[in-house]
N, C-alpha and C positions, 0 to 999 in steps of 0.2 A: 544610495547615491550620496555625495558630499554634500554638505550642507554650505553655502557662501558665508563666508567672515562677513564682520561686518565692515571691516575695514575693505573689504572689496566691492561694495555694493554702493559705497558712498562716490561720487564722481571728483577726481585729486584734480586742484588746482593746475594751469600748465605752469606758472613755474615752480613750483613744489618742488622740492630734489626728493628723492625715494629713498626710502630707510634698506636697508639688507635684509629683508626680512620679506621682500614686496619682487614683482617679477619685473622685470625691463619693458613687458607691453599691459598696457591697461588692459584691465579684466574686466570685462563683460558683466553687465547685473545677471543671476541665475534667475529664471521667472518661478515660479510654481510648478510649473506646469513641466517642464524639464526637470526639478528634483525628485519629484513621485510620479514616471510617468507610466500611463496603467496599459501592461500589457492587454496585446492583442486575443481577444475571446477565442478561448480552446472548439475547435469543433461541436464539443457536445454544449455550450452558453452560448451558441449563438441561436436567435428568435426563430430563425425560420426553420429549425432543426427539431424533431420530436426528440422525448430523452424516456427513456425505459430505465429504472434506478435498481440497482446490483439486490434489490431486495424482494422489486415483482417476479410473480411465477407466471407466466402464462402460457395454457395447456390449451392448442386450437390452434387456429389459421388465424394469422397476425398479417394485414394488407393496410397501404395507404399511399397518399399523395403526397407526403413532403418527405425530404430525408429522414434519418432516422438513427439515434446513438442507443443503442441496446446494452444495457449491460446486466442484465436481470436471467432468468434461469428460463428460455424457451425450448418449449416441443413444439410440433406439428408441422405445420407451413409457413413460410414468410413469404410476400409476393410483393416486393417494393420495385416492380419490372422498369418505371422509370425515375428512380430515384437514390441517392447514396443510401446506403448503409453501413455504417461504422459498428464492429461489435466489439465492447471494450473490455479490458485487462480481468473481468468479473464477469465476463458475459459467461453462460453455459449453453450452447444453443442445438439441442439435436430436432434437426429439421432439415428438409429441403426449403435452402435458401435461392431465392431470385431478386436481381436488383440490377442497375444499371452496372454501379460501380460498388465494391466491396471490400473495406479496411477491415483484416480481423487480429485484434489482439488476443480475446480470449481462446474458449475452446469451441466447435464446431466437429458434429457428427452428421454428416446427412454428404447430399450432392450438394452442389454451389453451382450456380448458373449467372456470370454476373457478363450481360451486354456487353461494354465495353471496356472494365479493368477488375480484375480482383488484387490484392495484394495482404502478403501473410506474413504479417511482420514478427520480430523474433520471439516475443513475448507468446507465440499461437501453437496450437494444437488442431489440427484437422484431419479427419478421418472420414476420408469419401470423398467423390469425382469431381470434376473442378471444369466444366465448360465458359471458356470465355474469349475476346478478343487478345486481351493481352494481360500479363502478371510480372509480379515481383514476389521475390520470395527472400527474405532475407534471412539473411545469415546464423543460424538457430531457432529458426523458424521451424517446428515438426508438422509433416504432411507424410501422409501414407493414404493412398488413391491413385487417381489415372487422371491426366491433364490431358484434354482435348481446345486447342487454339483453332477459335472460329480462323476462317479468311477475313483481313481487316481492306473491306474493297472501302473505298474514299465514297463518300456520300456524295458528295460532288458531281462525281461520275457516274455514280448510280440515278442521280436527278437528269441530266444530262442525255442520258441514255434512253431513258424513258421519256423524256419530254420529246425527244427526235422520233419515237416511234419505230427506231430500229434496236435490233439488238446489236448488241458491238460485244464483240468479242477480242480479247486481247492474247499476243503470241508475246511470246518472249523470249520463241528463239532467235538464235543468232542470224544477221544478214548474212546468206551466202551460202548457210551453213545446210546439207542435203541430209538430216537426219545426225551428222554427225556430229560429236559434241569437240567444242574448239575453246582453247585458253585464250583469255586477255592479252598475255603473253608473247605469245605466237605470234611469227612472223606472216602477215600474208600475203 
């Protein structure tokens, strides 16, 4: 970032006339605080995040309760069923992975099961099944497997539903419509 002059930080007299060298509207003292101001903490520095370092190995079933940044060389299991996990640019992970939600940069051998989002962003390699609510997959991103997308019913409804004691079932076909299928389009 710029550094403020000093001649900007000093407050100009009003009737002072301005040299050519100075701007037409007073300038604002810079505090500290705006010259060096400290980015936002990456996913893997933030406190409430575990972090696995590109140099651990571990061979077994790896479970836990907070998020979690892997980027270390895993076999076995992961069971993070309600929590993120992020595997980074270094991770090497052949395992069946489960988690809520799952960022993967590195490589990945197994099935992936992630609740409600996985996303395989370009920098990844995965090899093996892919069960979840919803994904992204970005653009050089390599995946070789079978994607199976849960139904994403609204939890809302699902409480709702059960809290009534019936079940509710939802149609979606069209009003009017006797089996047959009808355009938007269409005149009726």
């Amino acid at each position: 970032m710029w550094k403020a002059r000093p001649e900007d930080e000093k407050p100009m007299p009003l009737g002072s006339s301005m040299n050519s060298q100075t701007s037409a509207a007073p300038v604002a003292p810079v505090s500290a605080a705006k010259e060096n101001p400290r980015p936002a903490p990456s996913y893997s520095e933030r406190a409430d995040v575990g972090h696995i370092g590109k140099s651990v190995v571990i061979r077994g079933e790896l479970s836990g309760s907070e998020d979690l940044y892997l980027d270390g060389d895993i076999q076995g299991t992961i069971d993070l069923r309600d929590h993120k996990l992020v595997i980074g640019p270094n991770g090497k992970i052949k395992a069946t992975v489960s988690a809520r939600e799952l960022v993967v940069h590195g490589k990945v051998e197994g099935n992936i099961s992630g609740s409600e989002r996985v996303e395989l962003r370009k920098s990844c390699s995965v090899v093996g099944d892919i069960n979840t609510q919803r994904i992204v997959i970005e653009d050089g991103a390599f995946f070789k497997g079978a994607i199976d997308i849960k139904e994403n019913a609204p939890r809302k409804a699902i409480a709702a539903s059960a809290s009534a004691g019936s079940s509710a079932t939802h149609s979606f076909a069209s009003a009017g419509s006797s089996g047959s299928q009808s355009s938007f389009l269409e005149a009726k």
